[in-house]
C-alpha positions as CSV (number, residue, x, y, z in Angstrom):
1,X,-31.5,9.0,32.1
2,X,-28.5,6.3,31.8
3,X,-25.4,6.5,33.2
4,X,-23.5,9.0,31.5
5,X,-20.6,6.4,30.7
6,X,-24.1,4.7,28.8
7,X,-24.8,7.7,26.8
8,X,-21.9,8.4,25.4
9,X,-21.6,4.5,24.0
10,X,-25.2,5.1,22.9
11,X,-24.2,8.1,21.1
12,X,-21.6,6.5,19.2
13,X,-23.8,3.8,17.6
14,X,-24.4,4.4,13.7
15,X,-27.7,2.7,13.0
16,X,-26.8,3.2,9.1
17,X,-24.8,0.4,9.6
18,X,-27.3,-2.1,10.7
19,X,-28.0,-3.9,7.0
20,X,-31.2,-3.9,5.4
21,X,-31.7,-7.6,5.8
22,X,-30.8,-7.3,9.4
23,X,-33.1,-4.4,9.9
24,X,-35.8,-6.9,8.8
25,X,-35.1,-9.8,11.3
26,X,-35.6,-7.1,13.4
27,X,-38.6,-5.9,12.5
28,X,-41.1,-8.6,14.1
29,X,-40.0,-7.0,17.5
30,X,-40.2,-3.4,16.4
31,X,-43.7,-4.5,15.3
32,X,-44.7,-6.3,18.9
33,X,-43.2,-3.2,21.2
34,X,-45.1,-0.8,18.7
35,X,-48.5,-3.0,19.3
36,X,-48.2,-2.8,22.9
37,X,-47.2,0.6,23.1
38,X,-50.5,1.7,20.9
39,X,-52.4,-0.5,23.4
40,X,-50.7,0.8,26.3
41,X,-50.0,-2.5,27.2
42,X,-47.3,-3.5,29.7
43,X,-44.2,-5.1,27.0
44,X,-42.3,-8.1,28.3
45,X,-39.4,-9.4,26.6
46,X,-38.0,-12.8,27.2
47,X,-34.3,-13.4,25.3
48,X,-33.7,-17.0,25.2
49,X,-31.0,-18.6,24.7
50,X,-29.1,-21.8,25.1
51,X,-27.0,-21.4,28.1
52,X,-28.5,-18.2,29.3
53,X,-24.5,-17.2,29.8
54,X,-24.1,-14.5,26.9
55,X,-26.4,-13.5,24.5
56,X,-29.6,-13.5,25.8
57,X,-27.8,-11.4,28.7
58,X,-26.7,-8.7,26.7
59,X,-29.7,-8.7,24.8
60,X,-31.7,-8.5,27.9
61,X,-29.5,-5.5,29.4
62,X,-29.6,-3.8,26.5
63,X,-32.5,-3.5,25.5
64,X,-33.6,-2.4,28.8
65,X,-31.5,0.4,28.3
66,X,-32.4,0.8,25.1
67,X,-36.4,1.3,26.3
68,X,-34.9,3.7,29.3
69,X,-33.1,5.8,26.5
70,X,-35.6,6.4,24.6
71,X,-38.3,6.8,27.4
72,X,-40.8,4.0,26.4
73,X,-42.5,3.3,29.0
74,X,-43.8,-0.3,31.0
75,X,-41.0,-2.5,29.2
76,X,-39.8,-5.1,31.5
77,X,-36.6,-7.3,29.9
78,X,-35.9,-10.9,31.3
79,X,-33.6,-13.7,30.0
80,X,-33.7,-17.7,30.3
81,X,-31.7,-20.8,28.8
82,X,-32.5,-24.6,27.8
83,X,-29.7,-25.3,30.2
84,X,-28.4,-23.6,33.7
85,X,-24.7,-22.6,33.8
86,X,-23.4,-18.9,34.4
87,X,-22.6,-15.6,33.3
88,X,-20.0,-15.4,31.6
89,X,-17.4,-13.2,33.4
90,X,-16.2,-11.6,29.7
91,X,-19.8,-10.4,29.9
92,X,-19.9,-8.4,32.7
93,X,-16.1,-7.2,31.9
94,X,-17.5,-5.9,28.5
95,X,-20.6,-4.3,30.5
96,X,-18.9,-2.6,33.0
97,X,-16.6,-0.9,29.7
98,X,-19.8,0.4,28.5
99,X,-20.3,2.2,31.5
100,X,-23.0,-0.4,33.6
101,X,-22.3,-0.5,37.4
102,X,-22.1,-4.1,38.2
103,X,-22.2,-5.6,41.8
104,X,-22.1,-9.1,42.9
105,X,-24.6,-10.2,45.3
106,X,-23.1,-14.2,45.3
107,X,-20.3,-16.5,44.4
108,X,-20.2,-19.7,43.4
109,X,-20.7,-21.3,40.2
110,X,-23.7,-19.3,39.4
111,X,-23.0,-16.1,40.4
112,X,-26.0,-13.2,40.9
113,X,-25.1,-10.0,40.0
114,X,-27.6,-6.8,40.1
115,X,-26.9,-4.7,37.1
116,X,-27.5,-1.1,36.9
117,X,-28.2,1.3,33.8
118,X,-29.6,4.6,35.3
119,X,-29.3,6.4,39.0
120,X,-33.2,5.9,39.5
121,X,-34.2,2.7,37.8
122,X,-34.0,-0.3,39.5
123,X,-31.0,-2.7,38.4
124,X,-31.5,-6.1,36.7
125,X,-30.7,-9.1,38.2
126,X,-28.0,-11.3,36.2
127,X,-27.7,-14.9,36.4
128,X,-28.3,-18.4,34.5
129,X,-31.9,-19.9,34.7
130,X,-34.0,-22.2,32.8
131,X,-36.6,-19.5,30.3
132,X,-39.7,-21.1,32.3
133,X,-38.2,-20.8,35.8
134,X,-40.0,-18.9,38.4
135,X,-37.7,-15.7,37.7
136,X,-39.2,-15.1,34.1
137,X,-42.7,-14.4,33.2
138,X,-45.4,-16.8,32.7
139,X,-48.0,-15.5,29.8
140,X,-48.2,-12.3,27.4
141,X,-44.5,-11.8,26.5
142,X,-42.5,-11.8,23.2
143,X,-39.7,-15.1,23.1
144,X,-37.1,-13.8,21.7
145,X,-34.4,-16.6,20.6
146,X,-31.1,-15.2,20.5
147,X,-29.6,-18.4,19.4
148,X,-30.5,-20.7,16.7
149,X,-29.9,-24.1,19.0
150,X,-32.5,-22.3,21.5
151,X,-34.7,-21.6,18.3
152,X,-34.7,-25.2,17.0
153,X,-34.6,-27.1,20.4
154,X,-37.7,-25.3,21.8
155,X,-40.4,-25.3,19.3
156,X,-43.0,-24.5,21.9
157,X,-42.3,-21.4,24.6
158,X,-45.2,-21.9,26.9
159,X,-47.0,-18.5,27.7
160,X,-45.5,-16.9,24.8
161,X,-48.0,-14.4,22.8
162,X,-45.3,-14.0,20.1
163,X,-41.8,-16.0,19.3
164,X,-38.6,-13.9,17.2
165,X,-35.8,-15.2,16.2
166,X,-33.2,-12.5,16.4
167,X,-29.8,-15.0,16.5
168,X,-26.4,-13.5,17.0
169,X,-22.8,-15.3,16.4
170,X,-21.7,-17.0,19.8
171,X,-18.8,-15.4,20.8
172,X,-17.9,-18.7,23.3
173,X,-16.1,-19.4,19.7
174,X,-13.1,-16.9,20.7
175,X,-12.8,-18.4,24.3
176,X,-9.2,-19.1,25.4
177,X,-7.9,-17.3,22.6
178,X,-6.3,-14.4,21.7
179,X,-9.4,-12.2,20.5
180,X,-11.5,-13.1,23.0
181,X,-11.8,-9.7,24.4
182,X,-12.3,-8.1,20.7
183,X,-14.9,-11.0,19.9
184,X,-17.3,-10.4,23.1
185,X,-16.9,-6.4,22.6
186,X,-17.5,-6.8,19.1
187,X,-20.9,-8.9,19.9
188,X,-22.3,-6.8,22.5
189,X,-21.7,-3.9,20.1
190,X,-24.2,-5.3,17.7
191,X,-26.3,-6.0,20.0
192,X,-26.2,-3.0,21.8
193,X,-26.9,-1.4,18.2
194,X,-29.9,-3.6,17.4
195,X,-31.5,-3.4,20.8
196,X,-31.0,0.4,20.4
197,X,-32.3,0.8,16.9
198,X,-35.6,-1.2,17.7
199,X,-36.8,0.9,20.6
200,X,-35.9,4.3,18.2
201,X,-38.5,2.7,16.1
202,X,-41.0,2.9,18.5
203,X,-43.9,5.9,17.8
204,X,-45.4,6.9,21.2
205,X,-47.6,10.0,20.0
206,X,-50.7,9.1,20.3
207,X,-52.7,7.4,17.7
């Protein structure tokens, strides 16, 4: 059960929405959690992206809740970059909106945060790191690359059983502007959407 600040921005997604061609780009990952589900497998997902500062965050968080909501069991979400730098505060601002309870545990210029989706599930750590550092997984996970600069600079993820793109717009485009706030809530929204829509995909009855 999420926070019920979660559900009700869960509720409001319209999956109808999500375009046919999107809805394919998305169906690689559908495809992989469905696999590991049938195997009763353990699913890791790794969301890579450049800067590991945005999108591969949300993405991450997301989708974690997303496997929460719909109760799918043994999926364990990480996130990694090409380069360290930070999480972008506008991403835990639009976060916390949604209802996630957001604490940090350090200061600095790469801030840790834990970040929590449900009363009883443990809470995700946020922060910047490289996709192969010690924090992420090693072998049998998905890569997903949430950026096409992460897609084309890393042609080999190292441990990786399966690679997906599934690229979103940047929203660093609106920084130190005007729609800054609307651009980030407008990207985690379809995000949010996607990472929902995948997991409602998912079959667990018994083959």
């Amino acid at each position: 059960m999420l926070f019920p600040e979660i559900e009700k921005t869960v509720q409001s997604f319209d999956f109808n929405k999500i375009s046919d061609d999107r809805k394919a780009v998305l169906q690689p990952l559908i495809q992989y959690i469905q696999n590991k589900v049938n195997n009763q497998e353990q699913i890791n997902l790794h969301f890579i992206c450049t800067h590991n500062s945005r999108r591969s965050h949300l993405s991450q968080i997301w989708a974690q809740a997303g496997a929460a909501y719909y109760k799918i069991k043994q999926v364990y979400c990480y996130s990694g970059g090409t380069e360290v730098t930070a999480m972008h505060p506008m991403i835990t601002a639009v976060l916390r909106t949604s209802g996630f309870r957001i604490t940090a545990l350090s200061e600095g210029e790469n801030p840790v945060y834990t970040i929590k989706y449900a009363p009883n599930r443990q809470p995700l750590i946020g922060f910047s790191k490289l996709y192969d550092a010690d924090f992420n997984p090693t072998s049998e996970f998905a890569a997903i690359m949430t950026c096409s600069q992460a897609d084309g600079g890393c042609p080999f993820i190292a441990g990786a059983e399966k690679r997906i793109p599934i690229t979103f717009e940047d929203p660093k485009i609106s920084d130190h502007t005007p729609l800054q706030k609307e651009m980030y809530q407008q990207c985690s929204h379809q995000i949010a959407t996607e990472m929902l829509y995948v997991f409602s995909q998912i079959s667990t009855n018994k083959l």
